[in-house]
N, CA, C and O of each residue as an XYZ file, in Angstrom:
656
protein
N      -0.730    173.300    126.172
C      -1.121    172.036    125.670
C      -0.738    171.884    124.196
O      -0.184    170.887    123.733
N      -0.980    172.635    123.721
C      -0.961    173.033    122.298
C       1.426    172.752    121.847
O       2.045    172.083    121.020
N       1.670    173.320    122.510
C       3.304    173.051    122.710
C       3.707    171.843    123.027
O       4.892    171.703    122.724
N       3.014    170.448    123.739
C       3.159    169.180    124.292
C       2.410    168.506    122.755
O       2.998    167.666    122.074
N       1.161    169.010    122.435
C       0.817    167.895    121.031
C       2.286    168.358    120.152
O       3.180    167.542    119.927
N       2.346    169.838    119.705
C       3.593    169.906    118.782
C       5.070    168.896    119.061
O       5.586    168.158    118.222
N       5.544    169.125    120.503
C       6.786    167.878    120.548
C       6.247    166.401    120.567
O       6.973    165.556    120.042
N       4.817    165.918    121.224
C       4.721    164.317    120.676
C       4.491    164.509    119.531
O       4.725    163.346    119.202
N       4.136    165.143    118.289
C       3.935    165.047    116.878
C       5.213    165.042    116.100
O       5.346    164.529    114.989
N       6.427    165.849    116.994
C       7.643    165.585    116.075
C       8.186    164.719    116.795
O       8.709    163.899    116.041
N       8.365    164.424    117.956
C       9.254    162.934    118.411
C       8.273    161.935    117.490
O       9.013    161.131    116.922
N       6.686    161.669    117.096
C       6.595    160.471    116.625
C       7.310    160.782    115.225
O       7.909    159.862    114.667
N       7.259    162.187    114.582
C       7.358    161.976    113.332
C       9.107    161.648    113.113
O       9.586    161.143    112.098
N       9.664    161.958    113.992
C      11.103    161.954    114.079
C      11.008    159.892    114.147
O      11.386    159.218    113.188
N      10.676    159.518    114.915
C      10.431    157.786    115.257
C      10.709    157.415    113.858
O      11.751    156.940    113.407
N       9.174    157.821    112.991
C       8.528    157.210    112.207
C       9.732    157.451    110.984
O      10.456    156.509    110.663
N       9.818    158.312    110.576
C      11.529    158.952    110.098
C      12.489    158.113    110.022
O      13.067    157.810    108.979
N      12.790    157.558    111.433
C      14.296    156.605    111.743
C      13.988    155.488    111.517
O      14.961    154.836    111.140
N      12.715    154.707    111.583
C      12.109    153.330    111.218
C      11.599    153.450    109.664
O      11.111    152.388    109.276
N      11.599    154.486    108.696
C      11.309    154.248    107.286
C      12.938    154.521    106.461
O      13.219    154.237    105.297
N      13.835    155.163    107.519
C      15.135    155.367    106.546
C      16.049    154.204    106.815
O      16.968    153.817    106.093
N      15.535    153.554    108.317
C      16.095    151.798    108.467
C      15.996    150.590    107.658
O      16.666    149.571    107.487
N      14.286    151.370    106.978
C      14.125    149.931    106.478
C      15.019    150.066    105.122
O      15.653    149.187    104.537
N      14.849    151.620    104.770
C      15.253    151.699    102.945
C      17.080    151.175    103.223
O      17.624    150.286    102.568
N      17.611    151.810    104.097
C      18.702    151.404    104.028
C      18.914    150.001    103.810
O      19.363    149.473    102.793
N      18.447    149.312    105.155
C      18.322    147.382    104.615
C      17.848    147.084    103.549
O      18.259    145.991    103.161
N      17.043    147.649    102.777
C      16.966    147.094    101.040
C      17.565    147.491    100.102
O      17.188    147.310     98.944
N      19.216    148.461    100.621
C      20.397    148.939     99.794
C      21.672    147.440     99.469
O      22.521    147.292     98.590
N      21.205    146.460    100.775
C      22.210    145.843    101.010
C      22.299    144.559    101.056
O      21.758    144.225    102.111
N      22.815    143.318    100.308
C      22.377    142.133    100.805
C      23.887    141.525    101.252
O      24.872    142.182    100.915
N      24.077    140.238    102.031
C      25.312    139.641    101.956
C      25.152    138.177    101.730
O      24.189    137.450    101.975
N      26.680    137.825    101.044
C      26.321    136.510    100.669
C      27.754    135.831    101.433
O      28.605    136.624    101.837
N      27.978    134.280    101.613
C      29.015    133.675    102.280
C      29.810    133.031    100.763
O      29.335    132.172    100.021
N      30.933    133.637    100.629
C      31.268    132.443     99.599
C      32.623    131.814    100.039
O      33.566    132.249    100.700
N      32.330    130.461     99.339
C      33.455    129.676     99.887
C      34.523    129.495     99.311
O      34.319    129.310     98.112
N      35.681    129.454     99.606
C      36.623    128.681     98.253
C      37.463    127.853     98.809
O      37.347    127.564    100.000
N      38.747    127.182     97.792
C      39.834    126.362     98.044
C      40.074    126.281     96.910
O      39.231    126.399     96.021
N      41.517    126.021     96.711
C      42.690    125.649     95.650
C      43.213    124.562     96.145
O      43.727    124.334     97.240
N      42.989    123.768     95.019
C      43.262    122.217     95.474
C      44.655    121.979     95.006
O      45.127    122.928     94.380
N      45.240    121.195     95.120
C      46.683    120.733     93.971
C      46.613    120.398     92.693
O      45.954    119.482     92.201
N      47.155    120.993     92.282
C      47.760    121.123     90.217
C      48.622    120.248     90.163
O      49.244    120.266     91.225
N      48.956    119.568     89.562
C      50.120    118.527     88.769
C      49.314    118.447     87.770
O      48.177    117.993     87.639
N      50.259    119.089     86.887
C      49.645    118.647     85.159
C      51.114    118.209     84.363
O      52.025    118.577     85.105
N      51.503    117.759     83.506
C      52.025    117.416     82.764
C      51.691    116.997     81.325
O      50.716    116.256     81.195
N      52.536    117.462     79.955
C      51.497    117.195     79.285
C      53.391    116.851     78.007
O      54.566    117.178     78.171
N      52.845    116.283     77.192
C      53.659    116.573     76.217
C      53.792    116.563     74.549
O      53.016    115.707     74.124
N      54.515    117.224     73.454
C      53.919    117.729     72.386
C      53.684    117.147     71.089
O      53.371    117.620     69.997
N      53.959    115.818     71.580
C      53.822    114.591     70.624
C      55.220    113.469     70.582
O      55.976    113.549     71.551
N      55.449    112.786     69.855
C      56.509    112.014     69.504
C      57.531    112.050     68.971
O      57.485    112.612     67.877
N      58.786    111.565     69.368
C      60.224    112.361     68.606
C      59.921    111.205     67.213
O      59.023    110.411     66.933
N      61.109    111.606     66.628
C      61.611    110.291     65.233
C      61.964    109.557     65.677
O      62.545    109.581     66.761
N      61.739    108.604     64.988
C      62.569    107.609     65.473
C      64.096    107.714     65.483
O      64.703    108.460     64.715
N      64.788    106.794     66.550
C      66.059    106.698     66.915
C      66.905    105.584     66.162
O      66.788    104.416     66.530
N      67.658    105.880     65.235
C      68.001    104.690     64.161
C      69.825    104.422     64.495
O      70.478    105.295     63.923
N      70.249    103.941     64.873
C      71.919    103.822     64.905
C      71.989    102.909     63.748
O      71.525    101.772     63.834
N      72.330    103.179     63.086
C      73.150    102.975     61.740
C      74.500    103.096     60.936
O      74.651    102.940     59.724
N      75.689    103.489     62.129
C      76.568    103.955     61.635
C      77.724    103.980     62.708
O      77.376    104.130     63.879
N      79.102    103.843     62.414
C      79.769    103.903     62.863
C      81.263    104.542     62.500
O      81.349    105.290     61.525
N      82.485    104.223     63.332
C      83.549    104.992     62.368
C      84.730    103.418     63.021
O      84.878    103.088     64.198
N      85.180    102.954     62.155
C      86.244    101.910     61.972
C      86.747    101.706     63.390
O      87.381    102.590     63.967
N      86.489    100.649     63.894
C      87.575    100.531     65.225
C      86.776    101.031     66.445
O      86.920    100.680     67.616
N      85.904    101.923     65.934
C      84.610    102.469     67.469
C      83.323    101.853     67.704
O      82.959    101.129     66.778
N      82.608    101.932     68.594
C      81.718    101.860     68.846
C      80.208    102.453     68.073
O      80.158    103.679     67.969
N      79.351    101.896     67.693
C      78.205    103.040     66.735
C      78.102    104.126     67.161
O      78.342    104.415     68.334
N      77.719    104.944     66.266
C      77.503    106.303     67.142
C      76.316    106.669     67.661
O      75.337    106.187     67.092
N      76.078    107.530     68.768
C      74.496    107.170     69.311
C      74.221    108.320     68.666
O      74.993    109.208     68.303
N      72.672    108.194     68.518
C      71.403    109.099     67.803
C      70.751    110.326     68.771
O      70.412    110.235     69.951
N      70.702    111.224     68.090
C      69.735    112.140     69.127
C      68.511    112.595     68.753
O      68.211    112.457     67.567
N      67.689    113.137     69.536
C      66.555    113.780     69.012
C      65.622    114.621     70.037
O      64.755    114.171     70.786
N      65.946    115.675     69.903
C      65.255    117.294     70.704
C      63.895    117.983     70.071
O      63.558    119.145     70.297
N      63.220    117.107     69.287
C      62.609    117.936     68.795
C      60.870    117.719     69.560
O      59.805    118.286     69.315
N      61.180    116.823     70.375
C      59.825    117.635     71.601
C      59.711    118.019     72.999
O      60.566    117.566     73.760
N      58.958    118.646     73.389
C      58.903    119.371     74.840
C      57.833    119.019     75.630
O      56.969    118.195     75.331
N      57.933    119.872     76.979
C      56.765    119.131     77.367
C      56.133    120.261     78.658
O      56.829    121.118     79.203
N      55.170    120.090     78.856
C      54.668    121.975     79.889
C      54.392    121.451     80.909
O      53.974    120.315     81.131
N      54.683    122.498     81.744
C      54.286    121.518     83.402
C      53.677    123.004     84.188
O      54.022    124.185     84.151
N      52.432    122.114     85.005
C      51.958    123.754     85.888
C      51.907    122.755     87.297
O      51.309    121.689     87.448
N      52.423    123.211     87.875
C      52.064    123.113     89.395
C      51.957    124.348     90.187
O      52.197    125.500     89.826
N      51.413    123.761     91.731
C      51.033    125.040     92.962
C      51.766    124.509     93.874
O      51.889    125.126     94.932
N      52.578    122.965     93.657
C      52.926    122.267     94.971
C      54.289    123.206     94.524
O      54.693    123.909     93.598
N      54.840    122.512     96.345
C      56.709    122.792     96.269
C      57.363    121.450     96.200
O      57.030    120.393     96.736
N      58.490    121.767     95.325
C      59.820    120.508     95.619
C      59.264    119.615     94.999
O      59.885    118.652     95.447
N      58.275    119.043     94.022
C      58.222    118.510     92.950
C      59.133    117.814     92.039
O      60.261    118.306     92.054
N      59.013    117.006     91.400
C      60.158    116.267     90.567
C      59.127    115.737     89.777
O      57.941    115.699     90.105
N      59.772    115.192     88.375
C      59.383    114.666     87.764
C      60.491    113.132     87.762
O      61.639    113.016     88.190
N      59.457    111.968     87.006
C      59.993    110.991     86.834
C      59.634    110.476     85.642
O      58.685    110.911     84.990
N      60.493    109.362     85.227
C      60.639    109.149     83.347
C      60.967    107.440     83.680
O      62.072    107.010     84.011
N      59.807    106.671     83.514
C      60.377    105.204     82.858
C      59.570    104.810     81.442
O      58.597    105.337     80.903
N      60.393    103.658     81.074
C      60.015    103.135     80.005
C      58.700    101.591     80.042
O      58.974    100.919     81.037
N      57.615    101.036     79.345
C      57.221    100.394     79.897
C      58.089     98.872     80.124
O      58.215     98.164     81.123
N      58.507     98.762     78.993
C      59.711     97.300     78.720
C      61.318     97.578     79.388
O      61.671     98.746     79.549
N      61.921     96.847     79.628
C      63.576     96.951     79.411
C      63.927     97.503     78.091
O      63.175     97.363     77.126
N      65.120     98.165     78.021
C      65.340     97.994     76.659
C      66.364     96.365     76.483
O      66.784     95.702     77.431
N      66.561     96.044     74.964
C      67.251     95.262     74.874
C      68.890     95.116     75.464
O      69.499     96.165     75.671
N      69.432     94.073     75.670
C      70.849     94.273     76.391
C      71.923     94.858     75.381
O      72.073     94.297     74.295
N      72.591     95.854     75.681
C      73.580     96.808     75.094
C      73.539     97.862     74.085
O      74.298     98.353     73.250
N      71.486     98.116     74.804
C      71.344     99.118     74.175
C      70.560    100.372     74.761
O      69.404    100.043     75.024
N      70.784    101.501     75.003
C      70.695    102.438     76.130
C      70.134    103.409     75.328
O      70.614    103.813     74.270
N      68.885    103.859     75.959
C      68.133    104.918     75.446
C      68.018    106.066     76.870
O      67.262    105.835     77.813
N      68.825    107.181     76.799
C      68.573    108.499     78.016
C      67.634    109.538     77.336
O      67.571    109.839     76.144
N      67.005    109.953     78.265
C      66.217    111.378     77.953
C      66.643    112.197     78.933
O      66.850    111.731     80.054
N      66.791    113.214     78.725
C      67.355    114.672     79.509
C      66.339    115.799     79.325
O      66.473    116.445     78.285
N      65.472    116.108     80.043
C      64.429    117.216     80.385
C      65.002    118.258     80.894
O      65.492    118.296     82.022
N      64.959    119.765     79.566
C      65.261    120.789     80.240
C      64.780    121.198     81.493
O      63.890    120.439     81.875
N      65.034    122.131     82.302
C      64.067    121.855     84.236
C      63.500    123.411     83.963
O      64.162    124.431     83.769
N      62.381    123.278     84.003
C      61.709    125.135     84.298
C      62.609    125.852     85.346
O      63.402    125.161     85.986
N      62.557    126.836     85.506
C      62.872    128.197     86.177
C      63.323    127.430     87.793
O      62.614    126.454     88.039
N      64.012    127.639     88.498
C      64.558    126.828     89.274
C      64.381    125.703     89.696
O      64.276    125.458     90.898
N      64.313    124.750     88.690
C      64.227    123.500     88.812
C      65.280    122.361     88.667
O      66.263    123.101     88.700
N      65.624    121.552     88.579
C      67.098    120.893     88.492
C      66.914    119.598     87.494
O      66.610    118.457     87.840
N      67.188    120.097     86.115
C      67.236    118.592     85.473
C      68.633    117.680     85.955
O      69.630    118.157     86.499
N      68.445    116.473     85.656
C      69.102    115.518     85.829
C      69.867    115.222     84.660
O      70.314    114.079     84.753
N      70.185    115.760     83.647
C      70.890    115.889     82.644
C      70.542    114.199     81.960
O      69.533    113.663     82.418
N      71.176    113.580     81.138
C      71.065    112.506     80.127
C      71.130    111.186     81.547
O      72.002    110.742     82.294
N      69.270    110.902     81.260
C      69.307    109.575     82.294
C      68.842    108.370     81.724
O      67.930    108.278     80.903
N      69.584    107.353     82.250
C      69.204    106.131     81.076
C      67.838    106.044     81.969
O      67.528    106.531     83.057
N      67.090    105.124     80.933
C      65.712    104.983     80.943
C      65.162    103.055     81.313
O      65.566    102.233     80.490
N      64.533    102.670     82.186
C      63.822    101.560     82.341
C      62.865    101.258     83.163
O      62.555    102.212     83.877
N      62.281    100.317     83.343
C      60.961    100.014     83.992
C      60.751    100.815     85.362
O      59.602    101.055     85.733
N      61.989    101.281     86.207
C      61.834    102.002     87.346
C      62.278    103.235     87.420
O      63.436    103.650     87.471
N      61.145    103.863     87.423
C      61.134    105.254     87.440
C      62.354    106.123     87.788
O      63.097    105.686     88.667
N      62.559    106.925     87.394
C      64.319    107.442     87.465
C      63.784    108.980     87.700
O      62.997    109.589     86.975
N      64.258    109.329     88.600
C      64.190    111.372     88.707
C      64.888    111.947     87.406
O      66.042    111.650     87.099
N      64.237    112.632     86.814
C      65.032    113.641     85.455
C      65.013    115.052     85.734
O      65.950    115.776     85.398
N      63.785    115.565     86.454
C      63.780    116.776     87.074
C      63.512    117.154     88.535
O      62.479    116.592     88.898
N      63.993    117.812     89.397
C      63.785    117.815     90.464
C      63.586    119.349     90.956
O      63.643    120.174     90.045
N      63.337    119.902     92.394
C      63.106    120.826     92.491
C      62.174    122.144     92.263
O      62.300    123.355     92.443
N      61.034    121.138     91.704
C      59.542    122.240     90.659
C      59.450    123.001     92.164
O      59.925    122.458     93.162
N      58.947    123.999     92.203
C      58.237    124.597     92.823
C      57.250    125.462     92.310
O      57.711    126.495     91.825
N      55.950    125.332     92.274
C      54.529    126.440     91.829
C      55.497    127.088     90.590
O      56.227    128.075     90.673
N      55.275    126.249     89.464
C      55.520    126.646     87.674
C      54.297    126.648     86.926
O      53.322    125.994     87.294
N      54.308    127.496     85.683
C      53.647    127.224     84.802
C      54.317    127.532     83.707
O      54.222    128.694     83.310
N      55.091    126.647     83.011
C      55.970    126.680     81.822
C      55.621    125.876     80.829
O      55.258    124.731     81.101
N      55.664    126.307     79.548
C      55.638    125.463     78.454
C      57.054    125.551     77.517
O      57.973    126.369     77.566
N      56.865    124.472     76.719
C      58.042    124.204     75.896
C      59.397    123.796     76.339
O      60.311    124.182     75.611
N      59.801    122.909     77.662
C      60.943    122.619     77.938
C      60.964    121.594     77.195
O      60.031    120.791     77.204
N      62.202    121.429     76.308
C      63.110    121.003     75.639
C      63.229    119.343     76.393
O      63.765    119.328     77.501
N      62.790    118.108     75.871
C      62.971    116.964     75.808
C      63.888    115.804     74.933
O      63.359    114.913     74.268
N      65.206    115.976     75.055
C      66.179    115.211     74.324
C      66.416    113.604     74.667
O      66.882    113.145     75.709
N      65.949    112.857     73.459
C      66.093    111.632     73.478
C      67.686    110.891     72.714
O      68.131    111.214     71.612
N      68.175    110.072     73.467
C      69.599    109.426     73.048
C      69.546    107.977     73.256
O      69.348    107.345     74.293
N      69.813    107.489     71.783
C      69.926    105.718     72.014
C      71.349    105.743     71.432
O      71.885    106.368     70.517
N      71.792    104.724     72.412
C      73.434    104.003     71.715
C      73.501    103.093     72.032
O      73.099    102.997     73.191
N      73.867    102.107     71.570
C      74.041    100.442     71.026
C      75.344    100.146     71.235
O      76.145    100.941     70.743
N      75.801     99.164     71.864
C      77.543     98.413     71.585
C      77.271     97.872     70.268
O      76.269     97.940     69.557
N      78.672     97.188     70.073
C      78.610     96.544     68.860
C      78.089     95.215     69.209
O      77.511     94.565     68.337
N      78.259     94.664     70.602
C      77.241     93.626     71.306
C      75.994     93.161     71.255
O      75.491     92.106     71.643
N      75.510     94.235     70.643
C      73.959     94.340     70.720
C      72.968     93.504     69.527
O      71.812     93.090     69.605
N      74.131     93.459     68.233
C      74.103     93.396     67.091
C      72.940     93.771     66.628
O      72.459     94.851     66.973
N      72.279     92.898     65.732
C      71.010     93.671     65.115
C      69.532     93.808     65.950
O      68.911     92.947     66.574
N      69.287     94.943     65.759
C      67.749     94.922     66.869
C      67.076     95.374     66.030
O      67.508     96.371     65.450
N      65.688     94.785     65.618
C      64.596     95.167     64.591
C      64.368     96.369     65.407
O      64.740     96.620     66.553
N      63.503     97.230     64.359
C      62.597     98.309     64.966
C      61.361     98.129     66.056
O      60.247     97.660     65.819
N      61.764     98.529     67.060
C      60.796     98.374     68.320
C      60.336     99.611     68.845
O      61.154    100.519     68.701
N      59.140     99.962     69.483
C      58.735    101.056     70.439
C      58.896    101.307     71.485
O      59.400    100.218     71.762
N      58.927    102.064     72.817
C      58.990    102.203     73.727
C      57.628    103.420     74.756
O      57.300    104.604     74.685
N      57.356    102.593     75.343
C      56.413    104.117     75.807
C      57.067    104.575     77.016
O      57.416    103.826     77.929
N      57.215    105.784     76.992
C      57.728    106.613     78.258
C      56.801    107.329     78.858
O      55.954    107.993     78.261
N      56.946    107.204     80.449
C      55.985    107.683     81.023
C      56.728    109.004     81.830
O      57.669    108.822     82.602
N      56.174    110.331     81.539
C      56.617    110.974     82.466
C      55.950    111.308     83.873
O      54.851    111.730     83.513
N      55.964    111.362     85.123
C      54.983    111.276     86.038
C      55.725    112.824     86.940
O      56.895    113.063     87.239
N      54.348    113.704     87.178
C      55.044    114.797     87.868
C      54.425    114.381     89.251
O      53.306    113.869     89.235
N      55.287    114.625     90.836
C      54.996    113.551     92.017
C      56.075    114.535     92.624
O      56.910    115.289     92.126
N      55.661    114.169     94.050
C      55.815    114.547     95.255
C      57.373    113.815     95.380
O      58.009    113.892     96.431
C-alpha cells in the first residue's frame, strides 16, 4: 500500500510540476499582430529660382543670342516604376520667344534634353523607376528672333509634375 500512495504522490507531483512550468512558460511570452503597407512616393521638390534670363545681345547679321542658366536642381524619390516627369509653363510665352528647360534624368532615367516650354505639359524626363536622388541639374534657355522685338521683363511659373 505504502508503494501505490508513493507512485499517486509522484504522478500528482509530476501533474502539478507540468501545470506550474506551463503556466511560467506562458508568462515568458506574449504576441502581437502588426500591420503594414507602403503606399506610393512621388515627391518632387526644387532648389529655388534661376536668374533671370535677359537676351540682350547679338552679333551683326544673326539672330540674338539665347541665354542660359544651370544653376538649379531638383530631387526626386519615388517607389513607383516608369515614371516621368512633366514641365509646363502657366502663360504662353510671347510670340518668337522660346524658353526650353532640360532636366538632367537620375540613374536610368531618360531626360528629354532642351524642351520648349508651354501651357501643355511636355515629358522632360522619362523612365524613373524607385529613385532617390538629389541635385539633378535643371538648365533653363530663352531665345528671341529679332521678330519678337522688345519684351518687358515678365515671369513665368513652371510646374514640374512627377506622374504615371
Amino acid at each position: 500500500m505504502d508503494l501505490l500512495k508513493l507512485v499517486r504522490s509522484m504522478l500528482v507531483g509530476l501533474v502539478l510540476l507540468t501545470l506550474v512550468s506551463s503556466a511560467a512558460m506562458a508568462g515568458n511570452t506574449a504576441n502581437q499582430t502588426v500591420t503594414f503597407e507602403v503606399q506610393a512616393i512621388n515627391e518632387v521638390a526644387v532648389s529655388g529660382n534661376p536668374a533671370a534670363l535677359i537676351v540682350n545681345s547679338a552679333t551683326a547679321g544673326s539672330e540674338p543670342v539665347l541665354v542660359s542658366d544651370a544653376s538649379t536642381t531638383y530631387d526626386i524619390t519615388t517607389n513607383g516604376t516608369n515614371k516621368k516627369i512633366t514641365a509646363a509653363i502657366n502663360t504662353n510665352m510671347p510670340a518668337n520667344v522660346t524658353l526650353t528647360a532640360a532636366l538632367a534624368a537620375p540613374t536610368g532615367g531618360t531626360s528629354a534634353g532642351d524642351t520648349t516650354l508651354s501651357t501643355v505639359a511636355a515629358n522632360v524626363v522619362t523612365a524613373i523607376t524607385q529613385k532617390a536622388e538629389t541635385a539633378k541639374t535643371i538648365t533653363y534657355k530663352l531665345s528671341a528672333t529679332v521678330a519678337a522685338g522688345v519684351v518687358v521683363s515678365d515671369t513665368k511659373t513652371v510646374t514640374l509634375t512627377l506622374t504615371d
